[in-house]
C-alpha positions as CSV (number, residue, x, y, z in Angstrom):
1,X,-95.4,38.4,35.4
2,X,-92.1,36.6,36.8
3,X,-89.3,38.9,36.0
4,X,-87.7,36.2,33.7
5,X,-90.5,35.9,31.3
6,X,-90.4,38.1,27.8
7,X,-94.4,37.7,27.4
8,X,-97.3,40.0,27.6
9,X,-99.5,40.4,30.5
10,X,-101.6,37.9,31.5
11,X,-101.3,34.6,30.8
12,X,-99.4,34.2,27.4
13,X,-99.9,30.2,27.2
14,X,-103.4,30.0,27.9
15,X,-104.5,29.5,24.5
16,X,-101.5,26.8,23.9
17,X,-102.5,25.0,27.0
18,X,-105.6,23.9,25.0
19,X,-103.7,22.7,22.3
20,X,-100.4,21.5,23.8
21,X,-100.6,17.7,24.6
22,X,-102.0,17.7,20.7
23,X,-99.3,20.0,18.7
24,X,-96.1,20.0,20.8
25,X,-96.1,16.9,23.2
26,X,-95.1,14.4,20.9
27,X,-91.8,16.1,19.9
28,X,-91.1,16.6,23.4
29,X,-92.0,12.8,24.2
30,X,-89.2,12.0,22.2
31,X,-86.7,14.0,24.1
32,X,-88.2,13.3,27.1
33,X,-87.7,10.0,26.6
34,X,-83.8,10.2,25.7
35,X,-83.4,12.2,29.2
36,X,-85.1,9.2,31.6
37,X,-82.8,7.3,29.5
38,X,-80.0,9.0,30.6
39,X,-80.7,9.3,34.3
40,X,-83.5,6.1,35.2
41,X,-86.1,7.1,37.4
42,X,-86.5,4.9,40.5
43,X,-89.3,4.6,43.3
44,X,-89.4,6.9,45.9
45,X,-86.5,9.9,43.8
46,X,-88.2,13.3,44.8
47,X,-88.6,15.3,40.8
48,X,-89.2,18.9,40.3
49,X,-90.1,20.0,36.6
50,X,-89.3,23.5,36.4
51,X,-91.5,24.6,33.7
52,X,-93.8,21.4,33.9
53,X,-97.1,22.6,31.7
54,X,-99.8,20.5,31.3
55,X,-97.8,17.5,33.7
56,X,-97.1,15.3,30.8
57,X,-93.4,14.9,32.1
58,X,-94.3,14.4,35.3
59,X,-96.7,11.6,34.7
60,X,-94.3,9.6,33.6
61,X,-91.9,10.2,36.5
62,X,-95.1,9.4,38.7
63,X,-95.7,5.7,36.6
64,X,-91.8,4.7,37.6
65,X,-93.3,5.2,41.0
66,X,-91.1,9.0,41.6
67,X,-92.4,11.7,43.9
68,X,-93.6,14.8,41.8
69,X,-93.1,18.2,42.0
70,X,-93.9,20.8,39.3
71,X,-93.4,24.5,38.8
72,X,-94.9,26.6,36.1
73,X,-95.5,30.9,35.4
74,X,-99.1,29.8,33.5
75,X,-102.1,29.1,35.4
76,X,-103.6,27.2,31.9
77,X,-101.3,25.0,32.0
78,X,-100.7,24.3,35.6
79,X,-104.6,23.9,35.6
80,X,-104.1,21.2,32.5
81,X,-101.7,19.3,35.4
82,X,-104.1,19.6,38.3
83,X,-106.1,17.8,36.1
84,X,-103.8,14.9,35.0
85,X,-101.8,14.6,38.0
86,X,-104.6,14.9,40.7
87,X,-104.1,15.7,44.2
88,X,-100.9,14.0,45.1
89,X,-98.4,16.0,42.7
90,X,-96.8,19.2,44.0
91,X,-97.4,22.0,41.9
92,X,-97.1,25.5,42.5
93,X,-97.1,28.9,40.5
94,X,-93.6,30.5,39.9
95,X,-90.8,32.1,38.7
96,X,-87.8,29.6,37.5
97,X,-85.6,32.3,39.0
98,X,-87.1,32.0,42.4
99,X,-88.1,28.3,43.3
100,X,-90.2,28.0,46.1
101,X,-88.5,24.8,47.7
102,X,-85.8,24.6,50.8
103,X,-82.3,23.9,50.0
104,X,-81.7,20.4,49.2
105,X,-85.2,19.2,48.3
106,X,-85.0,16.9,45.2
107,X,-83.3,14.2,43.6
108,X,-83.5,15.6,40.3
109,X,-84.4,19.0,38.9
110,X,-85.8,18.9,35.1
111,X,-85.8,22.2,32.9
112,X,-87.3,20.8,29.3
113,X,-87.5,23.7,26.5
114,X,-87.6,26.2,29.5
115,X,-84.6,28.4,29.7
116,X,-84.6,29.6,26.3
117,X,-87.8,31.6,27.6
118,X,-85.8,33.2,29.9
119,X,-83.5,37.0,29.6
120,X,-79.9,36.1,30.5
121,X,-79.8,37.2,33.9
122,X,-82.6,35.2,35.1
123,X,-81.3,32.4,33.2
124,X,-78.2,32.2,35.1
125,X,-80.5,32.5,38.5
126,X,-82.9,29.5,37.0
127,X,-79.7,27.3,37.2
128,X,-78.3,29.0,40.4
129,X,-81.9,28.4,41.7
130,X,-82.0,24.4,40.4
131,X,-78.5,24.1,41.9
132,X,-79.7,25.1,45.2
133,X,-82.8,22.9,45.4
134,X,-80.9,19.9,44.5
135,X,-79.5,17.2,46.7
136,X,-75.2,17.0,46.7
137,X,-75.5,13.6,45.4
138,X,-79.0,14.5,43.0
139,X,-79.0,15.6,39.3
140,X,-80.3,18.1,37.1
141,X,-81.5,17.5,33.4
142,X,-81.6,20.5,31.2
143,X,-82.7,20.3,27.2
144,X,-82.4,23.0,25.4
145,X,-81.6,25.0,21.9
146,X,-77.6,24.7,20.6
147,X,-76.1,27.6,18.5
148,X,-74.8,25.6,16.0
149,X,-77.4,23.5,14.9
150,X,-77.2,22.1,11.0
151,X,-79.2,24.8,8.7
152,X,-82.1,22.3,8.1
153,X,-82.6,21.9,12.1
154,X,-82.5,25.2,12.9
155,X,-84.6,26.3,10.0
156,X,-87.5,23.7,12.0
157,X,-86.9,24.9,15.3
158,X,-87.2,29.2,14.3
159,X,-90.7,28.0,12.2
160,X,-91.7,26.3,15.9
161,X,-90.6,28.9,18.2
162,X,-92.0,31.8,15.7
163,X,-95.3,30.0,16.3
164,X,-95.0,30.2,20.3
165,X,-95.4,34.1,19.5
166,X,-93.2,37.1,19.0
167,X,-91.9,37.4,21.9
168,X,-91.1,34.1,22.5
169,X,-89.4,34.4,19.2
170,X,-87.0,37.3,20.5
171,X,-86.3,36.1,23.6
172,X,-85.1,32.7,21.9
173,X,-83.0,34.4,19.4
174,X,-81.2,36.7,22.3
175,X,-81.0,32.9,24.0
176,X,-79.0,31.3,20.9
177,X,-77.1,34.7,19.6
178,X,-75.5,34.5,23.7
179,X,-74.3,31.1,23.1
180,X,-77.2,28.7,23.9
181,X,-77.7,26.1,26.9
182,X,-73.7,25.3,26.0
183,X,-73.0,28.6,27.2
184,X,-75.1,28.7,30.2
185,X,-74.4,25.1,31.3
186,X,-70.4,26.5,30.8
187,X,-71.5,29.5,33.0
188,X,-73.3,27.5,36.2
189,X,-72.2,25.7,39.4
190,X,-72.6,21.9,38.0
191,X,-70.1,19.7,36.1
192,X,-71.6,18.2,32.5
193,X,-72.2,14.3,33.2
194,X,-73.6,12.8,30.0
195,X,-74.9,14.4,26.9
196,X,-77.1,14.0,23.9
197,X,-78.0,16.1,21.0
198,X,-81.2,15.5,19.7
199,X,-83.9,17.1,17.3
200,X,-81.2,16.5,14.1
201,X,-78.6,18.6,15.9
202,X,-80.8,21.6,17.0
203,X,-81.0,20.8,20.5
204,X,-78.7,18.8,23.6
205,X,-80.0,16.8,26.6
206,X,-77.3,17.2,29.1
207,X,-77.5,15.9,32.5
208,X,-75.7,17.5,35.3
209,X,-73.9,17.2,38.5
210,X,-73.9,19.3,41.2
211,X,-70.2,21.2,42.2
């Protein structure tokens, strides 16, 4: 497995990539929506979803008439985006902390409920890495968990991400007890543009600009 992931061998989300689009996609619609709010898609912008699963993102980047790129470490669910996405979407199996892409490739980089899967080290090189792949004048969109959520929020978000699976479980609670995405968006080479925090306080939308 990519050396970022805190998962068993094999392929950890196959079993959620049947029920994904059913369970988990419409809370992350919601979010979704409040980052295209944040930074409009336009014809022609070159996307990359790091983390993309079954393409649901993507396919509405694709509708506003966006080029689409997508990157994921589970063959389920990249299969579930073959599927909805069809021939013309660039997806490819990967490592966050190793993108696949030349320097300089995309308008915008998204990373949606992603790097809280991640160890610290190869969260740092998932945003090093989206830096890299991203235009000068491009943008990167992160969303992810915030330390200091209200009680009632957080309470929500452990019951979701103990149902992702043990592991998951740990590897978010090493995530939020180093600081959360505030602390790793402190730590990396962009300047914070615009903000949102969403999911009653448990989580932030923050778009970014490259330095």
């Amino acid at each position: 497995m990519p050396p970022g992931y805190r998962g068993a061998m094999g392929d950890p989300y196959r079993w959620i990539a049947e029920v994904y689009d059913l369970a988990v996609e419409p809370f992350q619609r919601k979010i979704r929506e409040v980052g295209m709010a944040l930074y409009p898609p336009r014809p022609g912008m070159e996307v990359l979803d790091v983390g993309c699963g079954t393409g649901s993102h993507l396919a509405r980047y694709r509708e506003a008439g966006c080029v689409v790129h997508g990157l994921d470490l589970s063959p389920a669910m990249l299969a579930k985006a073959a599927a909805r996405l069809g021939d013309d979407a660039d997806l490819r199996l990967g490592d966050a902390a190793a993108l696949p892409w030349p320097d300089g490739s995309f308008d915008l980089v998204v990373a949606q409920t992603v790097l809280h899967e991640l160890d610290a080290t190869s969260g740092k090189a998932a945003m090093a890495e989206m830096r890299r792949v991203v235009r000068d004048d491009g943008k990167v969109l992160v969303v992810d968990h915030r330390p200091d959520a209200p009680r009632g929020a957080r309470a929500v978000a452990n019951v979701v991400e103990f149902l992702a699976g043990i592991r998951h479980f740990r590897a978010y609670r090493a995530f939020l007890a180093a600081g959360g995405l505030p602390a790793l968006v402190a730590d990396a080479p962009f300047t914070p543009a615009r903000e949102k925090v969403v999911a009653r306080g448990a989580m932030s939308v923050v778009l970014l600009s490259p330095t």
